[in-house]
C-alpha positions in Angstrom: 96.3 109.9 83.5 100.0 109.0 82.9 101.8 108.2 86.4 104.2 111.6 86.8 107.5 109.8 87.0 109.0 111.2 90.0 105.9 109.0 91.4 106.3 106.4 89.4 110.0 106.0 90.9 109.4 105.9 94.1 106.3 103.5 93.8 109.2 101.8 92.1 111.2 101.6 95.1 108.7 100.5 97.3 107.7 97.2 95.2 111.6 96.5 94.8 112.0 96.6 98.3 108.7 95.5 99.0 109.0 92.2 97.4 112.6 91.5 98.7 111.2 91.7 101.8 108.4 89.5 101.4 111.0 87.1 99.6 113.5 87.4 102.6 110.1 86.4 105.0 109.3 83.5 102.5 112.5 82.0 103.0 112.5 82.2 106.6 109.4 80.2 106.7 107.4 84.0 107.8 104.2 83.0 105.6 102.5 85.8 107.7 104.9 88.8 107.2 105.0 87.7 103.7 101.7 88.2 103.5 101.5 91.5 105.1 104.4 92.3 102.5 102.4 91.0 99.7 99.4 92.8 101.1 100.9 96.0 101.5 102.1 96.2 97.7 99.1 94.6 95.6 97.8 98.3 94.7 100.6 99.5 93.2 100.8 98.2 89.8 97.4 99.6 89.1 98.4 102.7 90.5 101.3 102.9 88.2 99.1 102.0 85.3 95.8 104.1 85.8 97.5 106.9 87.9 94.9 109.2 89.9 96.0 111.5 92.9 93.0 110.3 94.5 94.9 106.5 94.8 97.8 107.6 95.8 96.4 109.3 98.7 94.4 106.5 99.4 97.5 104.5 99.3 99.3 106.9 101.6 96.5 107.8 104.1 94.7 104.2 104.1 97.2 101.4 103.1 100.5 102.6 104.4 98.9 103.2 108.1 97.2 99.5 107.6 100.8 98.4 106.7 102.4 100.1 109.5 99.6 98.8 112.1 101.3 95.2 111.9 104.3 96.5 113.6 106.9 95.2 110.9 110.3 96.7 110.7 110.3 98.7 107.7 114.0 99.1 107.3 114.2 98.7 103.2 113.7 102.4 102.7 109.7 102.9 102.8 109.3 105.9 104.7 111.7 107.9 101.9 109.6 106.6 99.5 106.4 107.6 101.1 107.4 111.4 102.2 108.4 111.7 98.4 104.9 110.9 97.6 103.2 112.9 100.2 105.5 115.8 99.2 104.2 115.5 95.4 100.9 115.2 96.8 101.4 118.3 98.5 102.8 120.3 95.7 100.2 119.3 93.1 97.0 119.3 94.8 94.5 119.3 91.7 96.7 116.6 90.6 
């Protein structure tokens, strides 16, 4: 299934953000929050090219909590991003 693109633009977001942050904790020598940063975005790409609701609420009800369990700030816009998805989610529920 083609990724709707309202999805795909917010996964979008996330990986923009996602990797500036994990670039920002490179550079300050964080290997470890650039790992959880890296961690926390690896899905994605194959969730933007083999699209199934099914993933995205795996990434939304098992990754995102597993991302939010380290305790890192996630000022870069995530939580936006992820009630856009939930709402979709929400609204198309057959997918």
């Amino acid at each position: 299934m083609n990724c709707p693109a309202e999805v795909a633009d917010a996964i979008l977001q996330i990986l923009r953000w996602g990797l500036l942050a994990a670039r920002i904790a490179g550079w300050d020598g964080d290997a470890g929050r650039a790992a959880v940063e890296a961690d926390h975005l690896h899905n994605l790409p194959g969730l933007l090219s083999d699209f199934a609701p099914v993933r995205l609420r795996y990434y939304l009800e098992a990754e995102v909590p597993c991302y939010r369990s380290y305790g890192v700030p996630t000022s870069f816009g995530f939580q936006a991003q992820w009630d856009r998805l939930a709402a979709w989610l929400a609204n198309h529920p057959e997918g």
